[in-house]
C-alpha positions as CSV (number, residue, x, y, z in Angstrom):
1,X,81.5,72.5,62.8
2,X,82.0,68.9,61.4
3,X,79.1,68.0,58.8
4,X,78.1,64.5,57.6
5,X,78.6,63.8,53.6
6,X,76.3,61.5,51.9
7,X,77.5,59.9,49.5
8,X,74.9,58.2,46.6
9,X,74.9,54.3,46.8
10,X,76.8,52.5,43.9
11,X,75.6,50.2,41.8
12,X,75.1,46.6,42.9
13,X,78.4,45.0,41.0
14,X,80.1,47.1,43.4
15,X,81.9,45.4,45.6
16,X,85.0,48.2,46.5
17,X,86.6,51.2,45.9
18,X,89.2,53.4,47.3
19,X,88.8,57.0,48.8
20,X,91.4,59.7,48.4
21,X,90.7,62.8,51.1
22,X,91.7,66.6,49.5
23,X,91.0,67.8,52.9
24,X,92.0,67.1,56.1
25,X,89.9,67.5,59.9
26,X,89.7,70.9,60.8
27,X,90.5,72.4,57.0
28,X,87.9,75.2,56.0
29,X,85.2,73.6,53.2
30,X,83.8,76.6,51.1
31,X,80.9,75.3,48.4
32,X,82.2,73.3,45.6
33,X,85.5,72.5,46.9
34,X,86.6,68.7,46.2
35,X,86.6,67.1,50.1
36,X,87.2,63.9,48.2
37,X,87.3,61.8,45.2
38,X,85.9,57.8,44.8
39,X,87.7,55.4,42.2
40,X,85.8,52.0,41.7
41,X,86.8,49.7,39.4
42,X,83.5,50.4,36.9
């Protein structure tokens, strides 16, 4: 069952950032495991 993620908008000086995926399509998700992680530069 694929769920969407939402993810909290950033802050206006914003402009990009880069997305690192810890799980892959079809990987089991149990509650509180990292699906991803979010660097910006601020």
């Amino acid at each position: 069952e694929l769920q969407d993620v939402v993810v909290p908008p950033f802050a206006e000086s914003v402009s990009e950032g880069d997305v690192r995926w810890e799980k892959k399509v079809g990987d089991q998700v149990k509650e509180d495991d990292v699906i991803c992680e979010i660097e910006t530069d601020k």
